[in-house]
C-alpha positions as CSV (number, residue, x, y, z in Angstrom):
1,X,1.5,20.8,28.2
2,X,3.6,24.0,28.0
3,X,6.0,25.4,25.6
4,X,8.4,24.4,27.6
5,X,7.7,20.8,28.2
6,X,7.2,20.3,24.7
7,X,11.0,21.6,23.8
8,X,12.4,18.9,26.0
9,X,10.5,16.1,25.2
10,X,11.3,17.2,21.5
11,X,14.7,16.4,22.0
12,X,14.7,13.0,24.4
13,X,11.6,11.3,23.6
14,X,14.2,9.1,21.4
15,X,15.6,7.6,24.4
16,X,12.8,7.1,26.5
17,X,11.2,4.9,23.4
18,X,14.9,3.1,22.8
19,X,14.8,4.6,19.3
20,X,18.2,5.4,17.7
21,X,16.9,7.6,15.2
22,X,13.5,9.8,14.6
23,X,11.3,7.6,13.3
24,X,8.9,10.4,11.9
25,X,11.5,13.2,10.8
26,X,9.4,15.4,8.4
27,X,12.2,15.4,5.9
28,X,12.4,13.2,2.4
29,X,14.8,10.8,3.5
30,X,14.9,7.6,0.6
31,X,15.7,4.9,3.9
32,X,12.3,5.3,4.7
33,X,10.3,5.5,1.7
34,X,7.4,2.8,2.5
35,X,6.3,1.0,-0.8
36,X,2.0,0.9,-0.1
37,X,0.8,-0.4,-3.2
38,X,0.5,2.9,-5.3
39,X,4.3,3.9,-4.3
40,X,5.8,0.6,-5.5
41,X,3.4,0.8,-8.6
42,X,5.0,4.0,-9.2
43,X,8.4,3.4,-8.3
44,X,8.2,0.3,-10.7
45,X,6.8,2.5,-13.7
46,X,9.5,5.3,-13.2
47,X,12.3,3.0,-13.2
48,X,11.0,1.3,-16.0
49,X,10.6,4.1,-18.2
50,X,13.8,5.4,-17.2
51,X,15.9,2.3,-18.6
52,X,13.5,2.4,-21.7
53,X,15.2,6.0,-22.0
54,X,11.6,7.3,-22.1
55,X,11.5,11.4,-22.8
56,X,9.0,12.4,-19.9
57,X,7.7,10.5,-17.2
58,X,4.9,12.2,-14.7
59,X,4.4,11.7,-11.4
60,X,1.7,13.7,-9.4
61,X,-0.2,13.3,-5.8
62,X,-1.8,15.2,-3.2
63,X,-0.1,17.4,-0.9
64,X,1.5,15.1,1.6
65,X,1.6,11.6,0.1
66,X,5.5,11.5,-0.4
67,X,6.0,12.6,-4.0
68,X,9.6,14.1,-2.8
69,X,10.9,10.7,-0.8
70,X,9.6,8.6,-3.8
71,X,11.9,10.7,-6.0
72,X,14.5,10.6,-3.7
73,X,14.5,6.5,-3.5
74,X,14.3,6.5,-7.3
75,X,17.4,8.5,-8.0
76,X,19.0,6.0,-5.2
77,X,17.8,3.0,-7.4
78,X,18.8,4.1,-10.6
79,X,22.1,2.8,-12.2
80,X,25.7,4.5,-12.0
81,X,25.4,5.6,-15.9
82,X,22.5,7.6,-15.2
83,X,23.4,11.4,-14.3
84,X,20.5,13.3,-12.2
85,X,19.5,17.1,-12.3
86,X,17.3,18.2,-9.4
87,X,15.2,20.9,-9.8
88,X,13.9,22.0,-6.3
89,X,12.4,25.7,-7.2
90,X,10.2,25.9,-9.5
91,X,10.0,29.4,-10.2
92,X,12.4,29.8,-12.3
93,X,12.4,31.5,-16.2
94,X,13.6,29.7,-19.5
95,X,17.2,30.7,-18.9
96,X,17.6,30.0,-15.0
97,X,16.2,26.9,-15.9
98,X,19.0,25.6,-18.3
99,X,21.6,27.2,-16.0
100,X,20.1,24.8,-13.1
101,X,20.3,21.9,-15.4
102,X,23.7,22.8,-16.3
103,X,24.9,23.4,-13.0
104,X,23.6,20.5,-11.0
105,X,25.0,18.0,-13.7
106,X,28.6,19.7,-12.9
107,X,29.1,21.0,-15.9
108,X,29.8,24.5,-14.7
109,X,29.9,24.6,-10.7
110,X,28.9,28.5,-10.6
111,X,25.2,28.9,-12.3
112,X,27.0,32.8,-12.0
113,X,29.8,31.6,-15.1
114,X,26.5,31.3,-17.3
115,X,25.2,34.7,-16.3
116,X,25.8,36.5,-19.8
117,X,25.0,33.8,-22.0
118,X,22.2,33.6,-23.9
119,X,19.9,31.1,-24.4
120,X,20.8,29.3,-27.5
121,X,24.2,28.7,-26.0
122,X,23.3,27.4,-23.0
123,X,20.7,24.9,-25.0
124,X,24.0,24.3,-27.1
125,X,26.3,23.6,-23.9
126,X,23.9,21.4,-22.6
127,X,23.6,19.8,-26.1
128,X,27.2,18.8,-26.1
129,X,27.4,17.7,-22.4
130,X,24.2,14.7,-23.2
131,X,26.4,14.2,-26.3
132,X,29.5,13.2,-24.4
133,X,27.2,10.9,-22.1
134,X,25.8,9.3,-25.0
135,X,28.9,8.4,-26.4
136,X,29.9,6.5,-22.9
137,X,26.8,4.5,-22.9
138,X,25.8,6.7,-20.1
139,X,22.1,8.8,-19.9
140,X,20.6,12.4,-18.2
141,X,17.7,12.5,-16.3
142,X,16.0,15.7,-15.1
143,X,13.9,15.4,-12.1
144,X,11.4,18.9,-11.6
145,X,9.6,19.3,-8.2
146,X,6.6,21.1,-7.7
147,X,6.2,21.4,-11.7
148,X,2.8,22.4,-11.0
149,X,4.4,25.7,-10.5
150,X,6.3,26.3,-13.6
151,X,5.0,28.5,-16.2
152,X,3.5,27.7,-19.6
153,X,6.8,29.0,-21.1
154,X,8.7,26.8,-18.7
155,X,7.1,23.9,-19.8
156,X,7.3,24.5,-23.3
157,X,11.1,24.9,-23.1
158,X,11.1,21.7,-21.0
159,X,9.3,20.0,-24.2
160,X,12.0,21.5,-26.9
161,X,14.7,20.2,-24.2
162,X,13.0,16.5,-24.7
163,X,13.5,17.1,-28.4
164,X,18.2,16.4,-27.4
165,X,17.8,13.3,-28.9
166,X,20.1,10.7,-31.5
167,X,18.6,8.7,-34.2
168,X,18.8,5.9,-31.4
169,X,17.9,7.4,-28.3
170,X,16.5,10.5,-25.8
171,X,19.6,12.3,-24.7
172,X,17.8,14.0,-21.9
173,X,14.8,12.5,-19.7
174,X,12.5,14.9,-18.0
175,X,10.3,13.9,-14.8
176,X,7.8,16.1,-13.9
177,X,6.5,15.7,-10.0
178,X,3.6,18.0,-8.9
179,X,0.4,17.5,-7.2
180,X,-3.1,16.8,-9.1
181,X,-3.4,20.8,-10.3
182,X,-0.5,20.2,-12.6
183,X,-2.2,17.2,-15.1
184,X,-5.1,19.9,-15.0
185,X,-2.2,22.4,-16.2
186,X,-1.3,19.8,-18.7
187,X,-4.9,19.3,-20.4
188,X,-4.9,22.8,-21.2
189,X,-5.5,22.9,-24.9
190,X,-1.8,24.7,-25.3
191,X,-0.5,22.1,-23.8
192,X,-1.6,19.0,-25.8
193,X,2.6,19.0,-27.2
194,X,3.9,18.5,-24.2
195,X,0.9,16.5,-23.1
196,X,1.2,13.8,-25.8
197,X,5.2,13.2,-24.8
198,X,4.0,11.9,-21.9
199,X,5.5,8.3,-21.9
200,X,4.1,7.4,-18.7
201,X,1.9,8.5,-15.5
202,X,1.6,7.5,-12.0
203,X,-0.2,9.1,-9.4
204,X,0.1,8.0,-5.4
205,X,-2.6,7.7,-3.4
206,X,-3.4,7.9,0.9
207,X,-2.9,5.3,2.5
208,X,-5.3,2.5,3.5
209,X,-6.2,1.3,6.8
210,X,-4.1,-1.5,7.1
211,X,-0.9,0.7,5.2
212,X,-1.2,3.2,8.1
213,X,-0.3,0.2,10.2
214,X,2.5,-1.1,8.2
215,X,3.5,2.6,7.6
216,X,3.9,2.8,11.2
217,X,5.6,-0.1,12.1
218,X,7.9,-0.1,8.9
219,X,9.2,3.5,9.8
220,X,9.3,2.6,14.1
221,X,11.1,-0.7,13.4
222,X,13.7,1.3,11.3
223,X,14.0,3.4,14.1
224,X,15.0,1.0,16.7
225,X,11.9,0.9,18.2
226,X,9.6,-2.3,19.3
227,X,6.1,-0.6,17.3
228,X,3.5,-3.6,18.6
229,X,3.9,-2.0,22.3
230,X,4.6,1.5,21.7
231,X,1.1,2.4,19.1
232,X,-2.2,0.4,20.7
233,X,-4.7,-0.8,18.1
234,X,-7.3,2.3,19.1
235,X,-4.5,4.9,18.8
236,X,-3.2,3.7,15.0
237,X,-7.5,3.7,14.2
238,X,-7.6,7.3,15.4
239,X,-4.2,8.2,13.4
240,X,-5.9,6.6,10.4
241,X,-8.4,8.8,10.8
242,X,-7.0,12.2,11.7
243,X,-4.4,12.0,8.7
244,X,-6.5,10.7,5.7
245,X,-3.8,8.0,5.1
246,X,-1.6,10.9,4.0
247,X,1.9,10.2,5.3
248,X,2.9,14.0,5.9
249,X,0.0,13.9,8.4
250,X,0.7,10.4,9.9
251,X,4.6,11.8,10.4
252,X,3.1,14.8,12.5
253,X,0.8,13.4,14.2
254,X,2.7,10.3,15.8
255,X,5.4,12.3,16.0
256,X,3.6,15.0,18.3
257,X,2.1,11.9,20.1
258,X,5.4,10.4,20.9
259,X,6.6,14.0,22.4
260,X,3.2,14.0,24.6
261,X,3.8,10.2,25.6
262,X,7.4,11.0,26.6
263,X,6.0,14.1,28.8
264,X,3.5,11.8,30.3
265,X,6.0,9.0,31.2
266,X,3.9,7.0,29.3
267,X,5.2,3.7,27.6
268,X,2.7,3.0,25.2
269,X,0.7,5.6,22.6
270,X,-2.7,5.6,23.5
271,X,-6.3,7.1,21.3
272,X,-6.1,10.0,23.8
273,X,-2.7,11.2,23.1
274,X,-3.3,10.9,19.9
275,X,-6.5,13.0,20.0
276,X,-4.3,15.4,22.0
277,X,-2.0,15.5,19.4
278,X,-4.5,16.0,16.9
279,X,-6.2,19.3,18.5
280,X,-2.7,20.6,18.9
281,X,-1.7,20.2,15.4
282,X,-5.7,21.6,14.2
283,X,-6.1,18.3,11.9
284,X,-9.5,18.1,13.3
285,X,-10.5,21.7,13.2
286,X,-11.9,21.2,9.0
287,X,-14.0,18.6,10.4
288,X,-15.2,20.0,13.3
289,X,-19.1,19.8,11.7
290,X,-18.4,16.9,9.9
291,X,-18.5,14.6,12.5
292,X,-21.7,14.6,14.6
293,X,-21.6,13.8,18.2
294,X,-22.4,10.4,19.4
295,X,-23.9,11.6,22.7
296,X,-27.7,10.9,23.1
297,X,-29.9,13.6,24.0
298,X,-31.6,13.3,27.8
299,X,-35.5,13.0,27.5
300,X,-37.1,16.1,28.9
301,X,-37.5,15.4,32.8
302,X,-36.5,11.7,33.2
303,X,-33.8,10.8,35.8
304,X,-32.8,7.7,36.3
305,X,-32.1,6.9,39.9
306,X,-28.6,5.0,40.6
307,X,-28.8,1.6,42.0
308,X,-27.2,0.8,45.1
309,X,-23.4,1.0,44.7
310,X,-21.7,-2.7,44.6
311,X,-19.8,-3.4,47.9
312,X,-16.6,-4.4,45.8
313,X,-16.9,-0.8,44.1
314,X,-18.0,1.3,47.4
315,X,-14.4,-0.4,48.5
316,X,-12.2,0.4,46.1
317,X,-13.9,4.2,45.2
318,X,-13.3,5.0,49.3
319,X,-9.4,3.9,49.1
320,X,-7.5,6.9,49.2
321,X,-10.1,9.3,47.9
322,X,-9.8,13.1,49.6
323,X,-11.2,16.2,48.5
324,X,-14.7,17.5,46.9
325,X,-14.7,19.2,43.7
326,X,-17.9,21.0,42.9
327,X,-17.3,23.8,40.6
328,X,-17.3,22.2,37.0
329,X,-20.4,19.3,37.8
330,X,-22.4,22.3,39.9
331,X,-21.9,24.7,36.3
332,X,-23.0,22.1,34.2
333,X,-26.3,20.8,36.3
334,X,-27.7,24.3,37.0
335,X,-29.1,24.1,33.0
336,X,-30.6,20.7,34.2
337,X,-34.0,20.2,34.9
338,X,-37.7,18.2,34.4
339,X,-38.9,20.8,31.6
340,X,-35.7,21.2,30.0
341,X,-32.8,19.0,28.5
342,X,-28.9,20.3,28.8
343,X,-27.4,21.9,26.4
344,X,-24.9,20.1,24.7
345,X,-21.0,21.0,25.4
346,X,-18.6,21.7,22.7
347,X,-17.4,18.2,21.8
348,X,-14.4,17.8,20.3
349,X,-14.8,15.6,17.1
350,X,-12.1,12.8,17.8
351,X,-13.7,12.0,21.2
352,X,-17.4,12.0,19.6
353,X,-16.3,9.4,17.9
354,X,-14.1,6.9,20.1
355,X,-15.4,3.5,20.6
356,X,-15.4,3.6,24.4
357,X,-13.6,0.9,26.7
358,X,-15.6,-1.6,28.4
359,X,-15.5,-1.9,32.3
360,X,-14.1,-4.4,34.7
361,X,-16.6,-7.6,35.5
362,X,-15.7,-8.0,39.2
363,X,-18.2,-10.6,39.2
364,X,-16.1,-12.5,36.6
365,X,-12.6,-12.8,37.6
366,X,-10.5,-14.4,34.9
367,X,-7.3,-14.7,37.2
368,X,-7.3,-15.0,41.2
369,X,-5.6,-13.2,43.4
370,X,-5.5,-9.2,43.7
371,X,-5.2,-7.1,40.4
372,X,-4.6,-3.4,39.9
373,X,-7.4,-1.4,38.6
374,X,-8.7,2.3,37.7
375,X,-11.7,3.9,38.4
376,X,-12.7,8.0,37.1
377,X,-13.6,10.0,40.7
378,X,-16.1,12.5,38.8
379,X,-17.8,14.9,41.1
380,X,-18.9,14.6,45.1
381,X,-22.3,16.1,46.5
382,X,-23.6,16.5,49.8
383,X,-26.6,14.7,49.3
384,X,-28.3,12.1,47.1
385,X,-30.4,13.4,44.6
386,X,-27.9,15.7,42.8
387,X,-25.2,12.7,42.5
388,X,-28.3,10.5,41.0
389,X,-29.0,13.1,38.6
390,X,-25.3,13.2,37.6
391,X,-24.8,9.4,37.3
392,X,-27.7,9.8,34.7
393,X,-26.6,11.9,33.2
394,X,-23.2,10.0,32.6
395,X,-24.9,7.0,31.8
396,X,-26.8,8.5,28.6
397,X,-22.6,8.4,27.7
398,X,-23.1,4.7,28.2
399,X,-20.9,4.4,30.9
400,X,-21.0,1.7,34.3
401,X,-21.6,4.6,36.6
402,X,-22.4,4.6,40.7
403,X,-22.7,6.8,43.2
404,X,-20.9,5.6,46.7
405,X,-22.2,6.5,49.6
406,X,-20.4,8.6,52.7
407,X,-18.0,6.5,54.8
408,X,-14.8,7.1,56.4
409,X,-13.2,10.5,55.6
410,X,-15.3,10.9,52.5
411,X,-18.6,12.7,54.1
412,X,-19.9,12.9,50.3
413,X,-21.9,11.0,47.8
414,X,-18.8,10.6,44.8
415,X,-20.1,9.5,41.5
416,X,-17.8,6.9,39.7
417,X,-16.9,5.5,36.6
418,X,-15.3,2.0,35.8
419,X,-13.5,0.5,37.1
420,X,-10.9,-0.1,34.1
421,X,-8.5,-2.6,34.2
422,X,-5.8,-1.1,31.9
423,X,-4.6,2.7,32.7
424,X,-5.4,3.3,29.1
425,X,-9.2,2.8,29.2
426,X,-9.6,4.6,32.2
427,X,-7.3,7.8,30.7
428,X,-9.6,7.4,27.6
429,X,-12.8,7.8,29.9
430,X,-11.6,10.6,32.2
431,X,-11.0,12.6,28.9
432,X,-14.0,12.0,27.4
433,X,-16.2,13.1,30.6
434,X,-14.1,16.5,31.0
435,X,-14.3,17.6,27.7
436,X,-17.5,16.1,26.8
437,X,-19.6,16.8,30.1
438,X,-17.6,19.5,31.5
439,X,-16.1,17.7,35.0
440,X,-12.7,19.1,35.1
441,X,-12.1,17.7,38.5
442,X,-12.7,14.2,37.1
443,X,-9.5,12.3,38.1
444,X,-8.3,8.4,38.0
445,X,-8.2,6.9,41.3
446,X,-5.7,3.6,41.0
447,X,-6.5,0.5,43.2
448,X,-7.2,-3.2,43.8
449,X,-9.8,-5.9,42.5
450,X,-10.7,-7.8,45.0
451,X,-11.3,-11.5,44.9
452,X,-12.8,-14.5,46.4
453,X,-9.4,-16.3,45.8
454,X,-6.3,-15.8,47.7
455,X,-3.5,-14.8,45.6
């Protein structure tokens, strides 16, 4: 999909899923904060702590598992008496620190005012500000992102700062938010003071299997979307499984997949947009020799000759069908002979590991009448024993493979997969054998089931 493409569908995939809203916007926004059972532990503990008037609270996860949306719900959640301070950059010194705090509580609204004092009087300013909160019945809380980035003298002025306090209570609250590096930071021998002021800790975690689904639905639900038949079952396993359960990734992913669905015209998410999706965002790339291929290797010089092709498949295969396309089957059977088993293609690790979709049983209609179907056209020859060679080939994938014979305006023998009763399977199918065999002319070929029944 070009550049191009992927502009526009950026912008109107919305409508052509009846969403109101991006469901996946990359940005913290609290309205979808999704409470999987380590998020609402966490938001529970935080909140708790905070009405405690607890001095410092951490909160640390891995890149990616919503540290800065659970922050952002829990300022939404706290009461009107409580006054927040956000501090978004981390590097900052001693001094630009206090000059943060003391700006984004509105005591000053130009950090600039605060330029030429020094230290003790900003510590003193700030002093007298919690001081007139205090005497309101009202409390501070100081919420730092990224802490794992702060300096050791940083921190250390963060601890004296926890040390505003009344004979009754904290006057200032500190939160520290960073990923896992920063309670390594914290166990530092130099920083057992700051360590043991800890009141409480939480830590988020990826989410499970079945939290992917409910992360899914939750956030396409409070889009405006209907999520049980826009995501199939095979695409939110392969999302699972690109992402690690890390909502970042999830966000990306299904996001990139909706913009690839909408450029397809496609209704529903399928696993092969999603690998798509994958591949273009490189989420598979680290585990490129992680996953093995499920491909079995050929045995030196056996071929497996193709049965003859089933009437009812000969029919449907011939419908329509025009045009023989060589070049990428021709390539990949020149390697292939009695002494010698092909090499295997690059595969790319998502499709290695696909469960593959089982064919149509024409012999077991479950509804009379006619019914749509989809069939893979893979390669053509001009005689038999290449095509049988190349429908074993296929079936060491563990595909329903046959080879039809020549009639009508097809003088060839045409090797074919399926057929498929839902688009899906056969799209899932048709990728696999390109990028796994090497048949870039491999196409679907849409057409009828016969049956014995008239409709």
């Amino acid at each position: 999909m070009s550049p191009v493409c992927c502009r526009t569908a950026a912008l109107v995939y919305e409508d052509h899923y009846r969403f109101h809203r991006q469901p996946f916007s990359p940005t913290p926004d609290p309205e979808f904060f999704y409470k999987s059972d380590s998020h609402h532990q966490a938001l529970e503990q935080l909140l708790q702590g905070i009405r405690r008037r607890e001095g410092i609270l951490l909160l640390t996860g891995d890149v990616g598992t919503g540290k800065t949306t659970t922050t952002r719900a829990l300022v939404r959640l706290l009461d009107k008496n409580v006054f927040t301070a956000l501090v978004l950059n981390p590097f900052v010194s001693e001094d630009e620190l206090l000059r943060v705090l003391l700006q984004d509580f509105g005591v000053v609204s130009d950090s600039r005012a605060l330029q030429d004092a020094g230290r003790q009087s900003l510590v003193e300013t700030l002093n007298r500000f919690l001081l007139s909160l205090a005497a309101v019945g009202a409390s501070a809380l100081a919420v730092v992102d990224e802490a794992q980035n702060l300096t050791a003298p940083v921190l250390e002025q963060l601890r004296v700062l926890t040390g505003l306090e009344t004979d009754q209570q904290k006057l200032l609250q500190i939160l520290l938010v960073g990923q896992p590096e920063l309670q390594t930071m914290l166990a530092l021998p130099e920083m057992r003071q700051l360590n043991q002021r800890i009141a409480r800790r939480c830590t988020l975690r990826p989410l499970t299997r079945d939290e992917v689904d409910q992360y899914v639905a939750f956030r396409v639900r409070l889009a405006g979307g209907a999520w049980e038949t826009i995501f199939t079952r095979r695409a939110l396993d392969l999302i699972y499984q690109v992402s690690e359960g890390v909502p970042r990734k999830i966000n990306l992913v299904c996001d990139r997949s909706l913009e690839m669905g909408f450029a397809a015209l496609s209704l529903t998410i399928d696993e092969v947009l999603v690998a798509k999706a994958a591949e273009a965002l490189e989420f598979t790339r680290a585990d490129r020799d992680a996953i093995p291929s499920t491909r079995r290797r050929p045995r030196p010089g056996r071929f497996v000759v193709a049965p003859q092709t089933k009437r009812s498949m000969a029919a449907v295969a011939c419908g329509g069908v025009a045009g023989v396309g060589l070049g990428a089957a021709l390539t990949l059977l020149a390697a292939w002979s009695p002494s010698a088993g092909p090499g295997d293609p690059p595969v790319p690790p998502i499709l290695a590991t696909l469960a593959l979709p089982q064919p149509v049983d024409l012999a077991a209609a479950a509804e009379p009448g006619v019914r749509q179907s989809y069939t893979i056209r893979t390669v053509a020859f001009d005689s038999l024993p290449p095509a049988d060679a190349t429908a074993a080939l296929l079936r060491e994938l563990g595909a329903d493979v046959a080879v039809a014979p020549p009639a009508g305006d097809v003088p060839s023998y045409v090797v074919w997969i399926g057929p498929y009763a839902l688009l899906a399977d056969a799209r899932l199918m048709e990728t696999v054998v390109k990028r796994r065999f090497g048949f870039l002319d491999a196409r679907i070929v849409a057409g009828a089931l016969p049956s014995d029944s008239p409709p």
